[in-house]
N, C-alpha and C positions, 0 to 999 in steps of 0.2 A: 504493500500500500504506500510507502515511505517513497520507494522507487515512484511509485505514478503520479504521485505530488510532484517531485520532486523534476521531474519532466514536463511539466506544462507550461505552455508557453501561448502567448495571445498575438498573433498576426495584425498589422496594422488596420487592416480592413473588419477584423475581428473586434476589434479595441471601436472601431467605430460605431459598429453595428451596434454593441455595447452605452457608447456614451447615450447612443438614443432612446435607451432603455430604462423608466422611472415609475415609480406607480400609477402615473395617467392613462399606462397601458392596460390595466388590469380589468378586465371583463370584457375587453376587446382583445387582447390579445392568447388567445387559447393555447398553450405551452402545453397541453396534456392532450393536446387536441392530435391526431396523424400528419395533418398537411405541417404542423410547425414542428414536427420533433426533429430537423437541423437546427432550429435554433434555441428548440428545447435544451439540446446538447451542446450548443454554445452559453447559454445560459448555466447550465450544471458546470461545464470547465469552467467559468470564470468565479462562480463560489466556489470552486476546488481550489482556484488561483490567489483566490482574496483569503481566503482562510487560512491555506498555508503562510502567508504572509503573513496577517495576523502571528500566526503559532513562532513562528520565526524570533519578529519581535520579541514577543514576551520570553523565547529561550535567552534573545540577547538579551536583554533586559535583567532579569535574572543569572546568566554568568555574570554580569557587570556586577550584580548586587554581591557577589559570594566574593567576586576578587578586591569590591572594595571593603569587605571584612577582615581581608586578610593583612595582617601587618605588614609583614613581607614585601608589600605589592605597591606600589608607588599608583597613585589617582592616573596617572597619565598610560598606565602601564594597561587600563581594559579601556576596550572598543567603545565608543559612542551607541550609545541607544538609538535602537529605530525609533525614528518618530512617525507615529502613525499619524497621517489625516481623519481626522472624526469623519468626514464625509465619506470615508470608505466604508464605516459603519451602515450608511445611510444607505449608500450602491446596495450593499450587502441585504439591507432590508426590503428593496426593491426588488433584487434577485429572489428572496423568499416568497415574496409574496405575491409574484407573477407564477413562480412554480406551487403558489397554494400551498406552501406550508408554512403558514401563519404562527405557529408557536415562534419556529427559529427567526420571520421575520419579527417578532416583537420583542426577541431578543436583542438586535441589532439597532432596531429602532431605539430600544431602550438604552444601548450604550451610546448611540450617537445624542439620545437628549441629553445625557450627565457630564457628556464630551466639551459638547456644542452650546455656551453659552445664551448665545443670538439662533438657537434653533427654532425661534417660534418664528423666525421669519425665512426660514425655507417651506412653500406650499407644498411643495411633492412630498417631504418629509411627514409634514403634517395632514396630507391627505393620505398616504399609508398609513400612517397611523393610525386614522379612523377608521380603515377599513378594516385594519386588523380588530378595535376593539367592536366594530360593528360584526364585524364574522363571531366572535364570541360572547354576543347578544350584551355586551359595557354599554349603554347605551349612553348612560353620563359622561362618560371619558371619549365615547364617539363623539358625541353632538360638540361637548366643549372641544374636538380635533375641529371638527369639521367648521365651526361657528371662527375658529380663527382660521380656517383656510380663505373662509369670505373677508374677514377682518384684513388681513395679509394681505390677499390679491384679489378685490372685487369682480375683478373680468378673469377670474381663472377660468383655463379651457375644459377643466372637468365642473365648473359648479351646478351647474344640469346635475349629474351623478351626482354633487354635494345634497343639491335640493329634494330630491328625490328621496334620500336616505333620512335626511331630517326630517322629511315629511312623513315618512312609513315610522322613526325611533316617537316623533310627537305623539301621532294618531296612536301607538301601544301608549306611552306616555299618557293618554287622554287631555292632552294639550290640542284641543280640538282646533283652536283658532290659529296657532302655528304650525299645526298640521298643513290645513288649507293652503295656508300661506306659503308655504314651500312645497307642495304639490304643484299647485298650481305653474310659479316660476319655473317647475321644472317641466308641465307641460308647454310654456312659451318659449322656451329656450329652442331654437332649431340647430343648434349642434350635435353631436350624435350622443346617442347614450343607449345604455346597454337595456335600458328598456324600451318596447312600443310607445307610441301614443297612445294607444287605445287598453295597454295596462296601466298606463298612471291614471286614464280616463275612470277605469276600474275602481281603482282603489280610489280617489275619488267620492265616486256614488258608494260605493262601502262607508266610506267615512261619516258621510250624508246619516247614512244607516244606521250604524252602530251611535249617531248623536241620540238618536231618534226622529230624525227629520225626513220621515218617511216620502214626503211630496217630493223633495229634492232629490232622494235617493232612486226612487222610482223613474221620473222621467230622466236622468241621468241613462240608468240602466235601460230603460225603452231607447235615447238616444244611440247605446252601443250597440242594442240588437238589432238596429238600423242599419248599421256596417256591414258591409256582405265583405270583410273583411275580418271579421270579429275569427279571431281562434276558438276552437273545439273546445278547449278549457277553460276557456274566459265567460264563453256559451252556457257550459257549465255547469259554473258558479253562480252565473247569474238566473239562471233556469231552475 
């Protein structure tokens, strides 16, 4: 295993394809999916490449600590510590949480916020981060990510997805009126998002529903069974 680490190595072209890779990707981009496993497998070698590196570090790091115990041993006489970049933490969390394994990104994330003093002002950072704690139903520590991804960069290119999520953590929340409020934004945003229109339309007339506002909810949901677009599933639920 030591050998396969120990051999990898990132091609220029590689390193690029890389730098364009951040959580804004995530639910558009399918890394588990058949058509992307090349870049699944460029995604996997580069946390084999970050992590070794990480591991490296902290070995130097720790010789330097044991040789400066030593009497013996003159300050000048061990190596310089690697200094790591905290934003490689951050890559690292990105990597995780494109390949869907949200524990170890939340790892990464978590060392990059204790690193990175001014980390509330990286969005990408802060929009992984919600999705991590929104994958493991945080819904507090979601909203408050997600609430400073808007704070941070009002014209971000995922806040469609921002709104949308805030709008599903409100309406369980039963914060009915900032449910609305961000459903809505996120049905008038026309940039892309990993959901339909016609399921934010959904949830929506649900929301209508579960207020008790039966009138609303109803012609809502006669609206959608208008659609000769409407999915099987959506048909449904609302059937």
């Amino acid at each position: 295993m030591a050998q396969e680490t120990d051999d990898i190595n990132l091609t220029p072209q590689e390193l690029q394809v890389l730098s364009e890779l951040d959580s804004r990707q995530f639910g558009f981009l399918k890394l588990n999916s058949p058509e992307q496993s090349k870049k699944k497998e460029l995604v996997v070698k580069a946390v084999k490449y970050l992590e070794r590196m990480l591991v490296q570090a902290q070995e130097q790091k720790q010789r330097n600590k044991t040789l400066r115990k030593d009497e013996n041993k003159s300050p000048e006489s061990s190596s310089k510590d690697i200094n790591i970049d905290p934003k490689t933490f951050c890559k690292l969390g990105h990597f995780h949480l494109l390949l869907e394994d949200y524990s170890k990104a939340m790892s990464a994330y978590q060392k990059f916020f204790k690193l990175k003093p001014d980390h509330w002002k990286d969005a990408n950072f802060l929009y992984g981060q919600g999705l991590v704690y929104f994958h493991f139903n945080a819904f507090q520590w979601a909203i408050k990510a997600f609430q400073q991804v808007l704070y941070v960069e009002p014209s971000y290119s995922r806040a469609n997805e921002v709104h949308l999520r805030l709008g599903l953590m409100f309406k369980v929340n039963n914060d009915w009126e900032s449910a609305l409020k961000h459903l809505q934004l996120s049905l008038i945003d026309t940039s892309p998002s990993t959901f339909s229109k016609l399921e934010i339309k959904f949830h929506i007339a649900h929301l209508y529903e579960v207020q008790g506002k039966y009138k609303a909810a109803k012609d809502n949901y006669e609206q959608l069974l208008k659609d000769k677009e409407l999915p099987t599933h959506l048909k449904a639920d609302i059937c």
